[in-house]
N, C-alpha and C positions, 0 to 999 in steps of 0.2 A: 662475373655474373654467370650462373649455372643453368643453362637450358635444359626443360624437363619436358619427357615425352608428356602425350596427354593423360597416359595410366598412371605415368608419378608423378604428376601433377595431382591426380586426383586423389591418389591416395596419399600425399602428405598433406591435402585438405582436410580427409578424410582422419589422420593422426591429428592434425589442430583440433580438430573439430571437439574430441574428446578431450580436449584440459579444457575445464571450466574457465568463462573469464567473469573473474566478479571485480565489478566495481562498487569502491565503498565512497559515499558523496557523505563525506562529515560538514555537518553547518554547525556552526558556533554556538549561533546565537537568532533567536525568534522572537519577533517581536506579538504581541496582540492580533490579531487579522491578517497574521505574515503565514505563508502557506511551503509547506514543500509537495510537489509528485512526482507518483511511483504510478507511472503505466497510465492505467485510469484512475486513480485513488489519490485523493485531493488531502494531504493532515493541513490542516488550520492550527494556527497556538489560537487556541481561548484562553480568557479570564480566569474561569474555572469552571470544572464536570457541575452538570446540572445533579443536584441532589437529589432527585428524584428517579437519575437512572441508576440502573441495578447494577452491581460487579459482576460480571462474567467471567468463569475459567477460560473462556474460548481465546486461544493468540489469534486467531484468522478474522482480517479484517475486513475482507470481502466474502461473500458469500459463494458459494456455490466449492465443488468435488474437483474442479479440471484442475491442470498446474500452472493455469493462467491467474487463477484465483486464487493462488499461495503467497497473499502478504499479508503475512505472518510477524508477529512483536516475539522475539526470542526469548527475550528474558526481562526481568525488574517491574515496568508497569503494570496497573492493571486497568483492564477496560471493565465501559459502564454501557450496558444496552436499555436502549426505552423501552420502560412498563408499558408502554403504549402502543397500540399496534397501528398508527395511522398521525404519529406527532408532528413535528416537525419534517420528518421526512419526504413530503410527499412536494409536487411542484402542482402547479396549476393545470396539469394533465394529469395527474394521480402517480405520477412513477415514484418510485422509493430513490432517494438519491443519499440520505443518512444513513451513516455506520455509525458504530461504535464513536466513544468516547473515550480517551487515553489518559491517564493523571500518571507521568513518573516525576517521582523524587531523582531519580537519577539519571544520565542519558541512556538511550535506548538505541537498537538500530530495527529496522523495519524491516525485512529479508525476502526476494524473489526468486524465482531463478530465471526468469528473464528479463531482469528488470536490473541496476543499481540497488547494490543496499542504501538505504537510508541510515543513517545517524546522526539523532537527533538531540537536543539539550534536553533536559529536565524541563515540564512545565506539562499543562493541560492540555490536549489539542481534539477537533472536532472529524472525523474523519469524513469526505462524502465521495460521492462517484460522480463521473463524466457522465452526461444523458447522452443517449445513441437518441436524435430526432429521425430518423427512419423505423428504426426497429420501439419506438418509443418505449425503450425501458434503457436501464441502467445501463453503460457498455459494459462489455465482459473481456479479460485478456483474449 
């Protein structure tokens, strides 16, 4: 075992620090009402995307500009956003807790960077968020 001063100690934490470490959490298989998460961000498998929400180009499934909020669908599916601006989403205190809706034919992974990747099976799923009850709104990474 190699004893390190406290300067190189800190700089070959400081060498770790820069390789990314990603982890990829592959699930098989998803049942109906069977959920994975990523951070704050809940995917549900549903039945199937409600017909009445939209396709959207948008990969980003959470909202907002930080790099807390980059879970991002990389490639294959597409998402559906509600025509509505007040649907389902909201809870008995008014917060938005609905995303997006996911329909892939094929599997998919889900991508952060401080998170696990997701890779998920083929199938529909519901996305929602964590509620912050202090801050009453949605948590944010």
């Amino acid at each position: 075992m190699q004893t390190l001063s406290p300067i190189q100690a800190h700089e070959a934490i400081a060498e770790a620090a820069k390789a990314p470490l990603v982890e990829h959490r592959q699930i098989a298989s998803m049942k109906v009402g069977e959920f994975a998460r990523q951070g704050d961000v809940y995917i549900e498998r549903i039945a199937k995307v409600d017909p009445a929400w939209k396709a959207s180009p948008n990969r980003q499934l959470a909202p907002g500009t930080s790099p807390g909020s980059r879970h991002v669908v990389t490639y294959g599916p597409m998402l559906f956003v509600s025509p509505e601006t007040n649907p389902r989403e909201t809870t008995r205190r008014g917060v938005r807790l609905l995303g997006p809706q996911i329909s892939a034919d094929k599997a998919f992974t889900v991508e952060h960077p401080e998170h696990a990747h997701l890779c998920l099976p083929p199938g529909d799923y519901q996305v929602s968020y964590q509620l912050d009850f202090n801050q009453q709104r949605a948590v944010r990474d």
